[in-house]
C-alpha positions in Angstrom: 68.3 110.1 -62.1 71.9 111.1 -62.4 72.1 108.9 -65.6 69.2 110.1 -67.2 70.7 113.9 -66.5 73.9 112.6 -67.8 72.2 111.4 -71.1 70.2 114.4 -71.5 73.4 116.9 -71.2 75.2 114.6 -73.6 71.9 115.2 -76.4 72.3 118.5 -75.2 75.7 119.0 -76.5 75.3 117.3 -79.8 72.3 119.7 -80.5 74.2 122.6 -79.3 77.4 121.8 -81.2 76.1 121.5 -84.6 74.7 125.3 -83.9 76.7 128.3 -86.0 78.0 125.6 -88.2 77.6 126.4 -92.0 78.7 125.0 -94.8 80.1 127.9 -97.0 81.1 125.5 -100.1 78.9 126.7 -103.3 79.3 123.9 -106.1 79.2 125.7 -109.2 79.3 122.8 -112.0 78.2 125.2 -115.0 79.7 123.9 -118.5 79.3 126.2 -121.3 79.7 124.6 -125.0 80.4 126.6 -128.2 83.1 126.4 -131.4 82.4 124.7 -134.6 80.7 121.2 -134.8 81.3 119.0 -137.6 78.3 116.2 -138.3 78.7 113.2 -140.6 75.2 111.2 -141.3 75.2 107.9 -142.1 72.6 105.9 -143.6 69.5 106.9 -145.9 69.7 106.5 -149.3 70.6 109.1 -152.4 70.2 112.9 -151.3 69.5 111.6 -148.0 73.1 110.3 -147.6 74.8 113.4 -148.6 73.7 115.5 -145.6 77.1 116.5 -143.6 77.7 119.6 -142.2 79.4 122.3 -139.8 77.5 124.4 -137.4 78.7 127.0 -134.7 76.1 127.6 -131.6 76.8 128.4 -127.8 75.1 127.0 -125.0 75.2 127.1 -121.2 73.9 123.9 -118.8 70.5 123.6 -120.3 68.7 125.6 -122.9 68.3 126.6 -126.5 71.4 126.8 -128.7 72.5 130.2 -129.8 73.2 129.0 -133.5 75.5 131.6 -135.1 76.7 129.9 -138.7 75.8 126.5 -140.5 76.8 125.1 -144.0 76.1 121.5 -145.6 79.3 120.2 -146.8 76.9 118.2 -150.1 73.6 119.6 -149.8 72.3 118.5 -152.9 68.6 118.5 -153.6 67.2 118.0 -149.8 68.6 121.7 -149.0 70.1 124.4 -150.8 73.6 126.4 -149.8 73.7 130.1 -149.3 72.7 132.4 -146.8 69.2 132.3 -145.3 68.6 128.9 -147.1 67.7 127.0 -143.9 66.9 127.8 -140.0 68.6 125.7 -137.5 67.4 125.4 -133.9 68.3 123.4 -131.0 68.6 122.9 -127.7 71.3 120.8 -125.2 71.3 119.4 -121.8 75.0 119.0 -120.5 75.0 117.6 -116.6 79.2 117.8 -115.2 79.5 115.4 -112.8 82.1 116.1 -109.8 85.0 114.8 -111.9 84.5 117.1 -114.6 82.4 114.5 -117.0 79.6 116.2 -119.2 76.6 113.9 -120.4 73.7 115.4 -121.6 71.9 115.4 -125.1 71.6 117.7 -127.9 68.7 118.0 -130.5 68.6 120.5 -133.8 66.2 120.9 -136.3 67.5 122.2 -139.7 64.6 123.5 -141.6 65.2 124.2 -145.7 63.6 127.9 -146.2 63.9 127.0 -150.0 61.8 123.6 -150.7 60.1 123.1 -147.2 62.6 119.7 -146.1 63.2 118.9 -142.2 66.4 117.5 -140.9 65.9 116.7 -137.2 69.2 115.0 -135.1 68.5 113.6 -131.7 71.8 112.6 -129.6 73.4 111.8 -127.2 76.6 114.0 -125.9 79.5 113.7 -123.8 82.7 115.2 -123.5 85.2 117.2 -120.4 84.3 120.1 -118.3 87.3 122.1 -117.3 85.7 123.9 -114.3 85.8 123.0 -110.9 83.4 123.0 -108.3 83.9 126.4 -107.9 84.1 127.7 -111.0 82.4 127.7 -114.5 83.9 125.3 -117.4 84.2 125.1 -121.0 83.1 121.9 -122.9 85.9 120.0 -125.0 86.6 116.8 -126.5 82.4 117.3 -126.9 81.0 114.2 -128.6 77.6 113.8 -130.0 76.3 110.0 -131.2 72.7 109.9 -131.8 70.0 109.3 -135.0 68.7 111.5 -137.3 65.5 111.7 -139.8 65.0 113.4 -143.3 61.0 114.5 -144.2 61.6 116.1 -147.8 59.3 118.9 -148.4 56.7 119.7 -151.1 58.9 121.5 -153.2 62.0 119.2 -153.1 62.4 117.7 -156.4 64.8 114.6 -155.9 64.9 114.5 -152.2 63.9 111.3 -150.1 63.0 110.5 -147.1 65.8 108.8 -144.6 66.6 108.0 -141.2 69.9 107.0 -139.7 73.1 107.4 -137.6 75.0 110.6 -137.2 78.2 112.0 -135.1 78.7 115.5 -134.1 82.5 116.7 -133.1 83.3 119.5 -131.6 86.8 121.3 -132.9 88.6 119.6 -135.7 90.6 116.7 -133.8 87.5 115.7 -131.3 86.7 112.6 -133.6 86.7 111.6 -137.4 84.4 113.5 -139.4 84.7 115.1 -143.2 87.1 117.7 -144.2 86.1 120.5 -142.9 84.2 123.3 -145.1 83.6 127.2 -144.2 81.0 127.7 -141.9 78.2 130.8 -143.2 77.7 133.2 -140.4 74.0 134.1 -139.7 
């Protein structure tokens, strides 16, 4: 009996001890992403291989990016330059891992108002949070590799389909890309 009571009042500690003990640490791994992105296509053939560009969009975790300016470097007969000649949309899913890695992907549609053509870009992104896991970060050295397709539209004279490979940069000295152009504010 005196062993069983012995046992019992040693369960009873552990349950007692682990009472009023919280754990106060919030982890906080929110990466924001924003700046100018340069994209340089490869593949596709004619028009279709002259399709580089520059955006500027925000974006916060997960969600829809908040696309503020965009310009094609060559845009050629697929899309025209000038303001409100296309509408980009997107949306990005960045994960920061407990060292500070982002992965994540990123997706935009470029949409020619003009002649009806459809840019989409699907990729993969990665780059460096520089928050901690109490505070919010901001993405740099961001990376996107991924593939990207061309449907020309009904009213684009000289413009052909394509499909191919395409990197995004964030900032100027992220990775090679074009020269860089001036990016149109929305």
């Amino acid at each position: 009996m005196t062993k069983f009571a012995l046992v019992a009042l040693l369960a009873l500690e552990l349950v007692l001890s682990g009472c009023g003990a919280t754990n106060n640490t919030t982890t906080n791994n929110d990466t924001s992403a924003s700046g100018n992105w340069e994209a340089q296509l490869t593949g596709g053939t004619d028009q279709a291989s002259l399709l580089n560009f520059v955006t500027t969009f925000s974006v916060t975790n997960t969600g829809p990016l908040d696309v503020t300016g965009f310009a094609f470097f060559n845009a050629g007969s697929c899309f025209a330059n000038g303001n409100d000649a296309e509408s980009v949309s997107g949306d990005a899913t960045l994960t920061t891992s407990s060292t500070s890695a982002v992965t994540g992907t990123l997706n935009m549609t470029i949409a020619s108002n003009t002649n009806g053509s459809v840019l989409t870009l699907t990729g993969d992104l990665t780059g460096t949070s520089s928050g901690t896991s109490t505070t919010s970060g901001t993405l740099s050295n961001g990376v996107v590799v991924g593939s990207w397709s061309l449907t020309p539209g009904a009213k684009a004279t000289g413009c052909n389909a394509g499909t191919g490979d395409f990197v995004m940069c964030q900032g100027k000295a992220t990775c090679s890309t074009t020269a860089s152009a001036a990016v149109k504010r929305f």
